[in-house]
N, C-alpha and C positions, 0 to 999 in steps of 0.2 A: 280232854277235848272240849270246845268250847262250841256253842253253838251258832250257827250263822241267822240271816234274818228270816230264809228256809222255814230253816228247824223250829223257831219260832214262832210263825205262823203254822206249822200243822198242828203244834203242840198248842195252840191256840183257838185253832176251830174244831179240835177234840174234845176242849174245854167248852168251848162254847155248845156244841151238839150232845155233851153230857156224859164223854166219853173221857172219865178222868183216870179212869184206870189205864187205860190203853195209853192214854196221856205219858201215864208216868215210866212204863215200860218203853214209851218212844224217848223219854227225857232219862234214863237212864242208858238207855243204849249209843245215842248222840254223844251224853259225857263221862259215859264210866261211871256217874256217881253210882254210891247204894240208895238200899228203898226208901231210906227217912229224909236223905237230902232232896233225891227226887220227888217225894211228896211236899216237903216242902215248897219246894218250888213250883210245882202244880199248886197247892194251897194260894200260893203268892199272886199267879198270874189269877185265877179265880178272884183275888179280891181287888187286881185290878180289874178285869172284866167286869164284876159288878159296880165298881164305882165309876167307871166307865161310862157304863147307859145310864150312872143317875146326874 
């Protein structure tokens, strides 16, 4: 399952409010992946977020 622009935005201001665990448990549930691709990808959006605001 792939995610829409929804999914992305919550899984975004979870990140942002520090909420990255909860994060990954909503980015796994969205696409089925498991806990290392979904961390991944939490990882990934996090290092856009921060390069982001600089």
């Amino acid at each position: 399952m792939k995610m829409d622009s929804r999914d992305i935005e919550k899984v975004y201001q979870l990140l942002e409010s520090g909420q990255k665990v909860i994060a990954i448990k909503e980015i796994r549930e969205m696409t089925g992946l498991g806990l290392v691709e979904a961390k991944r990808i939490a990882d990934n959006y996090q290092i856009f977020i921060r390069n982001r605001r600089n």
